[in-house]
Legacy VTK file of the C-alpha trace (Angstrom):
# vtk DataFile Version 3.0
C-alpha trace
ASCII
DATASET POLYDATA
POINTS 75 float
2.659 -51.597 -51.659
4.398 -50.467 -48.760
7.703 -50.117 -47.849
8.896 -53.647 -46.146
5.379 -55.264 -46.245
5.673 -58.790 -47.682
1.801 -59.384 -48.735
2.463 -61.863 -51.448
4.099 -64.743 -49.552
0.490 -65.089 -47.753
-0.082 -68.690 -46.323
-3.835 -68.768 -47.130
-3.973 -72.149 -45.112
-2.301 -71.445 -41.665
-1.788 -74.969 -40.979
-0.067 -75.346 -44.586
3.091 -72.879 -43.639
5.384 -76.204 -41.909
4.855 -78.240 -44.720
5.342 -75.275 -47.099
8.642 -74.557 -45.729
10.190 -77.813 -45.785
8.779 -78.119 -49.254
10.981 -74.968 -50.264
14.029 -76.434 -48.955
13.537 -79.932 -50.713
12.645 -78.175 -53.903
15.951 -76.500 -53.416
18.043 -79.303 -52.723
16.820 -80.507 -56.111
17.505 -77.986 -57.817
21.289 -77.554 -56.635
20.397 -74.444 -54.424
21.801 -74.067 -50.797
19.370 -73.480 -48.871
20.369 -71.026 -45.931
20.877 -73.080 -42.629
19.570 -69.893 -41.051
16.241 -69.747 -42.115
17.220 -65.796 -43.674
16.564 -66.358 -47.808
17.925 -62.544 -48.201
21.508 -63.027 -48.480
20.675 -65.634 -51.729
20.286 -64.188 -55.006
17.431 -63.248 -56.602
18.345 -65.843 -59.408
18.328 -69.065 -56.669
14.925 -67.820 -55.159
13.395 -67.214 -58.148
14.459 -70.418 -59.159
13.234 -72.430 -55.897
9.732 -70.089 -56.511
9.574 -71.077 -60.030
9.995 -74.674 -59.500
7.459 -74.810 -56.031
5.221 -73.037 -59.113
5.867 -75.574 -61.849
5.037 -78.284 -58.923
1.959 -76.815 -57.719
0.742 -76.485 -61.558
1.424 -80.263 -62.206
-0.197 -81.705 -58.985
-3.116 -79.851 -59.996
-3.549 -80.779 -63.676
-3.026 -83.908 -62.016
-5.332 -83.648 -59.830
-8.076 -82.558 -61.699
-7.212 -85.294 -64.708
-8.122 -88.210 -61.914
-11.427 -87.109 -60.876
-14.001 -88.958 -61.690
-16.009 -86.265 -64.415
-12.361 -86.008 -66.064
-11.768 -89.849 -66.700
LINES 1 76
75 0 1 2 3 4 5 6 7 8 9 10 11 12 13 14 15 16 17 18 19 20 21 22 23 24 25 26 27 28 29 30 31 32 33 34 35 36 37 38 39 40 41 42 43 44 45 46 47 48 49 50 51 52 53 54 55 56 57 58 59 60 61 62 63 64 65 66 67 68 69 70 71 72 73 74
């Protein structure tokens, strides 16, 4: 990968990227990290992001498995 390019944080639904970004912050806010009131994540350690990332993950994962346990095939 190149120098400075940031290909993994891809939205892959444009209209996704508000509600992905206040999700961040909330998942932060639960997890006891200060979210910058800048917008800039760069000046927080690598720790506290990979936390708030490993959380959003751990979310994503369970509304899923949820997901897919209440459809109607699964019940």
């Amino acid at each position: 990968m190149a120098r400075g390019s940031n290909t993994s944080n891809i939205i892959v639904v444009r209209e996704a990227k508000k509600a992905m970004d206040q999700w961040k912050y909330e998942v932060a806010n639960e997890i006891g990290v200060q979210p910058p009131a800048d917008g800039y994540w760069g000046n927080l350690s690598s720790r506290d992001c990979g936390a708030v990332g490993g959380h959003m993950v751990r979310k994503m994962i369970e509304m899923a498995e949820r997901s897919i346990a209440n459809t109607p095939q699964n019940r």
